[in-house]
N, C-alpha and C positions, 0 to 999 in steps of 0.2 A: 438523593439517589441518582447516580448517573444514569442520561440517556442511553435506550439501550435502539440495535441499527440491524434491520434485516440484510441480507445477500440483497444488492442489487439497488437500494438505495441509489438515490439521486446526493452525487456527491454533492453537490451545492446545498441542501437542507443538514448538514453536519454542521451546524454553528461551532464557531469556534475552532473549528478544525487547521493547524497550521502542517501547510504541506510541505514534505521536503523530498527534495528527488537529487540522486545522485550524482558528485560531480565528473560522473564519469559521462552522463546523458550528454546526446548527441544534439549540437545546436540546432538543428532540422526540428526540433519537438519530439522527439522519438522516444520518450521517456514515461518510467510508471513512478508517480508519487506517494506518499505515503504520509500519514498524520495518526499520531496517536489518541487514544477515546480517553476520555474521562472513566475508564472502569478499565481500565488495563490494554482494551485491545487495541487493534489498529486496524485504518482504513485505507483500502489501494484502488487509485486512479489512473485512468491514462491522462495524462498530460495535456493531449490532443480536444480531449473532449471533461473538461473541468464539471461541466453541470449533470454528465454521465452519470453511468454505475460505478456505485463503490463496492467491493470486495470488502466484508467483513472478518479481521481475523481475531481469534485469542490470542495472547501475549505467547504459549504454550507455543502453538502453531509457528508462531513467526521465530519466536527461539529455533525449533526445529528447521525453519525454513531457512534462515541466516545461517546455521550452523552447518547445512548441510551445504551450502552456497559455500563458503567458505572453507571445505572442506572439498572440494570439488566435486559434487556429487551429481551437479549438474553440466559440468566443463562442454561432454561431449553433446549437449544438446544444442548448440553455440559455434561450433568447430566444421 
Protein backbone atom coordinates (compact mmCIF):
# COMPACT_ATOMS: atom_id res chain seq x y z
CA UNK A 1 0.00 0.00 0.00
CA UNK A 2 1.42 3.20 -0.85
CA UNK A 3 2.51 5.84 1.62
CA UNK A 4 -0.02 8.15 2.16
CA UNK A 5 1.29 12.50 2.92
CA UNK A 6 -0.69 15.22 4.78
CA UNK A 7 -0.64 19.20 3.44
CA UNK A 8 2.43 20.42 4.75
CA UNK A 9 4.67 17.53 5.20
CA UNK A 10 8.32 18.05 5.53
CA UNK A 11 9.36 17.51 2.01
CA UNK A 12 12.57 15.78 3.00
CA UNK A 13 10.60 12.65 4.75
CA UNK A 14 8.92 11.76 1.05
CA UNK A 15 11.45 8.94 0.51
CA UNK A 16 11.98 8.34 -2.77
CA UNK A 17 10.54 11.11 -3.99
CA UNK A 18 12.36 12.39 -7.42
CA UNK A 19 12.07 16.01 -7.96
CA UNK A 20 11.59 17.77 -11.27
CA UNK A 21 11.33 21.52 -11.79
CA UNK A 22 10.99 23.17 -14.93
CA UNK A 23 13.29 24.09 -17.46
CA UNK A 24 11.91 27.30 -17.70
CA UNK A 25 13.08 28.01 -13.75
CA UNK A 26 15.05 30.86 -13.21
CA UNK A 27 18.88 30.22 -12.28
CA UNK A 28 18.58 32.39 -9.11
CA UNK A 29 16.51 29.21 -7.39
CA UNK A 30 13.22 30.81 -7.93
CA UNK A 31 11.46 27.59 -8.73
CA UNK A 32 8.52 25.15 -7.44
CA UNK A 33 9.39 21.44 -7.93
CA UNK A 34 7.36 18.60 -8.14
CA UNK A 35 7.66 14.51 -7.59
CA UNK A 36 5.14 12.08 -8.11
CA UNK A 37 3.66 9.67 -5.04
CA UNK A 38 3.44 6.09 -5.19
CA UNK A 39 -0.50 6.17 -5.22
CA UNK A 40 -0.97 8.53 -8.18
CA UNK A 41 -0.52 12.09 -6.56
CA UNK A 42 1.96 14.59 -6.45
CA UNK A 43 4.06 16.55 -4.25
CA UNK A 44 5.17 20.56 -4.71
CA UNK A 45 8.09 22.20 -3.24
CA UNK A 46 9.98 25.44 -3.30
CA UNK A 47 13.20 24.79 -4.40
CA UNK A 48 14.57 27.29 -2.04
CA UNK A 49 13.70 25.47 0.96
CA UNK A 50 14.01 21.42 -0.09
CA UNK A 51 13.44 20.16 3.64
CA UNK A 52 10.16 22.51 3.68
CA UNK A 53 6.45 22.08 3.11
CA UNK A 54 5.12 19.89 0.56
CA UNK A 55 1.78 20.69 -0.99
CA UNK A 56 -0.16 17.45 -1.49
CA UNK A 57 -2.01 16.87 -4.69
CA UNK A 58 -4.44 14.17 -6.50
CA UNK A 59 -3.48 13.22 -10.02
CA UNK A 60 -7.20 14.85 -10.67
CA UNK A 61 -6.03 18.28 -9.29
CA UNK A 62 -2.91 18.54 -10.98
CA UNK A 63 -4.76 17.35 -14.47
CA UNK A 64 -6.84 20.28 -13.77
CA UNK A 65 -4.23 22.46 -12.64
CA UNK A 66 -1.74 21.68 -15.97
CA UNK A 67 -4.69 21.95 -18.02
CA UNK A 68 -5.88 25.10 -16.98
CA UNK A 69 -2.07 26.34 -17.03
CA UNK A 70 -1.83 25.59 -20.36
CA UNK A 71 -4.90 26.79 -21.50
CA UNK A 72 -3.95 30.22 -20.19
CA UNK A 73 -6.20 30.38 -17.32
CA UNK A 74 -3.73 31.87 -15.38
CA UNK A 75 -1.53 34.16 -18.06
CA UNK A 76 -2.95 37.41 -16.26
CA UNK A 77 -1.77 36.50 -12.90
CA UNK A 78 2.04 36.71 -14.20
CA UNK A 79 1.66 39.89 -16.63
Amino acid sequence: MPQQFDNGVSAGTIEGAVWRKSRRSAPGGDCVEIAALEDGGFAVRNSRDPQGPALIYTRAEMVAFIGGAKDGDFDGMVS
